[in-house]
Structure formats: C-alpha cells, structure tokens
N, C-alpha and C positions, 0 to 999 in steps of 0.2 A: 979065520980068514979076514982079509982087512976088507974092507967096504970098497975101495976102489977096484980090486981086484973083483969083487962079487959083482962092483956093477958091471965091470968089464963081460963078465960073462954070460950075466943077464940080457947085455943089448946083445953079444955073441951070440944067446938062442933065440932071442927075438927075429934077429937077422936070418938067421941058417935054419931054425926050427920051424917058425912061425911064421916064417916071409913077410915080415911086416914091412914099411915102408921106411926112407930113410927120415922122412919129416916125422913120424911115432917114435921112431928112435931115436932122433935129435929131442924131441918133448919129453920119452921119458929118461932121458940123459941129465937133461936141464932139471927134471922133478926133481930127480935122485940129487941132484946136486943141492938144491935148496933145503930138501929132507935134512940129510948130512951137515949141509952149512951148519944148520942150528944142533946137531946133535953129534960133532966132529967129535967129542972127548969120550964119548960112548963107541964100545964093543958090538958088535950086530947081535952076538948074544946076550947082550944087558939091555937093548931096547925094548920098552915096556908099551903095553897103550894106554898109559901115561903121557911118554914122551912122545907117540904119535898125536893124543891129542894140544899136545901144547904147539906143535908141527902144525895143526890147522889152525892153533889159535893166534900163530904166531901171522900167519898169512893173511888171518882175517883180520889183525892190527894193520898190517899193511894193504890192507885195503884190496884184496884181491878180490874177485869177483866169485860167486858161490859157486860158477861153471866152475871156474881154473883151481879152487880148493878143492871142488869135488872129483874133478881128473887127477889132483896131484894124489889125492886119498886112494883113485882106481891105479895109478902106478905103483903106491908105496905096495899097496895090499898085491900088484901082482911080484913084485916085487921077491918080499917077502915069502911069499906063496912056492915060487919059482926056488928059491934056497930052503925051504922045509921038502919039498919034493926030491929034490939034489942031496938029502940029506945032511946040509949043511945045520937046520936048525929044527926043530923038535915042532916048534909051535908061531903062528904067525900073530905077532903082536897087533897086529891092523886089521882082526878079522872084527874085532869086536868094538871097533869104534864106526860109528854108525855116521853117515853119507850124510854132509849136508842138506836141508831141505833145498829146493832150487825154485826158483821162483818160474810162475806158466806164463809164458806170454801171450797173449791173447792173435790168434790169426786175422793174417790180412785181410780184407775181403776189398772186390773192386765194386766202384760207385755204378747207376744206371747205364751212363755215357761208355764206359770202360768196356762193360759187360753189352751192350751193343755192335762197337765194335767189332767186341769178337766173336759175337756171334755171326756176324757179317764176314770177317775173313775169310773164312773160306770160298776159294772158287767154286759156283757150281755150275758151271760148265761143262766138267767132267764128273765122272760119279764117285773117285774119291772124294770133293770137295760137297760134293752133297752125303757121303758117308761123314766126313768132319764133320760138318755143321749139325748132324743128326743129334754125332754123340757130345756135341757141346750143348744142344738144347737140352737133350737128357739129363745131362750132369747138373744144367744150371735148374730145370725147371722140376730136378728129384730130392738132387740133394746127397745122391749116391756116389761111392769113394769110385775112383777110376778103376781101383781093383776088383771093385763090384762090377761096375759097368764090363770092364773088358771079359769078366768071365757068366756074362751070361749070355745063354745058349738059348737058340727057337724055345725050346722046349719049354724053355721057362717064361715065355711071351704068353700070354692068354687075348688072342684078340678083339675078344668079342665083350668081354670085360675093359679092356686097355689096363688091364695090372699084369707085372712079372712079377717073379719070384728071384729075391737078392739075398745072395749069400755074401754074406762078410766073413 
C-alpha cells in the first residue's frame, strides 16, 4: 500500500473511529507529511527505526522544539501502530525509538500583592462568596491540589485538632 493512501486512512479512523478533532487531524496530517517528506523513496515496509530516528534527527537539525519532535514521534508510532493492527504491517518501527527527553518548566506562582487580591475577590455578602474565599485560603494557606480540596468530605475534618485528612 502506498503511504498516501495509508495516511488517507489513518486520518479516515481517526475521524469516524476515534472522534478526534479536525485540528488533531490537521497535526497529524502535517506530521505524516514531514515523516514522508524525508523518507518519500522508502516502501512502508522497508521503514526501519533507523529511518525513524534520522526522522527526529532531522527535525531537531531544524530546530524544532523537543514538544513538536516528541508529538511528531506520538503520531508516527500511532501511525504505524494503526497499520500493524489493519494488518497492513507485521511490526511497528517507532516502537523502539525512545521519546525525547522534554524539558520541565518550572510553575507560575503569584507574588503577595497578586495573592491578596484574590483572596479578597470574593463577595462576602452572600455565603457563596464566603464559601470562595474559604476554599481559596485553604488552598493558599495548605498547599493542597483543588482535587484534593474538592473531595474532602466532614468526615475527614477533625475539629478539635484543625487537621483533615487529604487524599490525592
């Protein structure tokens, strides 16, 4: 089968299979196409992970960022993945070349001024805006993820202690 036609078909289950989005399938459209560019004289069965890693090496000549190397590697591999299932191909070449490292960015945090504020926004006038402002000092003055906060329950209050019990 010729690569055009594969991809054709790949964004065809993506779409009808998978319900993905039409901006996922414009992206992996465009991967496939830059894959390809560089390996247009190769068969889908003679691609080796060889020629996938020359595929990120070529990206990362061009100076693409570790993010868009590392998404273009999660397309090729579902890629390929998607025609060994289809029984198009035996084995996926991109299983065994290994994900860029990706660099951590360090989170935002807000300065005193910032985080006053908002702790102040809230109306409390009414008693949602004094429920706001409870679980914003909470958050600010624990240090617990919102998914913590929101799921705990009386039971896990102790008040005669002032400690709860946080489950992450």
């Amino acid at each position: 089968m010729r690569a055009q036609r594969a991809v054709a078909r790949f964004l065809h289950y993506l779409s009808a299979e998978r319900n993905t989005s039409e901006y996922t399938r414009r992206n992996y459209h465009d991967d496939l196409v830059h894959f390809f560019h560089l390996l247009e004289h190769k068969r889908l069965r003679e691609i080796t992970p060889l020629d996938v890693r020359a595929f990120l090496a070529d990206q990362s000549t061009k100076r693409y960022s570790k993010r868009t190397i590392a998404r273009r590697l999660s397309c090729v591999r579902s890629f390929f993945r998607f025609l060994c299932r289809e029984g198009l191909l035996t084995q996926n070449p991109a299983t065994v070349v290994p994900t860029p490292r990706l660099e951590h960015r360090l989170p935002q945090f807000l300065d005193e001024q910032q985080m006053a504020r908002l702790l102040e926004a809230p109306p409390t006038e009414r008693w949602q805006g004094l429920r706001d402002r409870a679980l914003l000092e909470t958050l600010y003055s624990t240090g617990v993820r919102v998914s913590e906060l929101v799921g705990l329950n009386l039971d896990d209050m102790d008040e005669i202690s002032g400690t709860a019990i946080v489950r992450g």
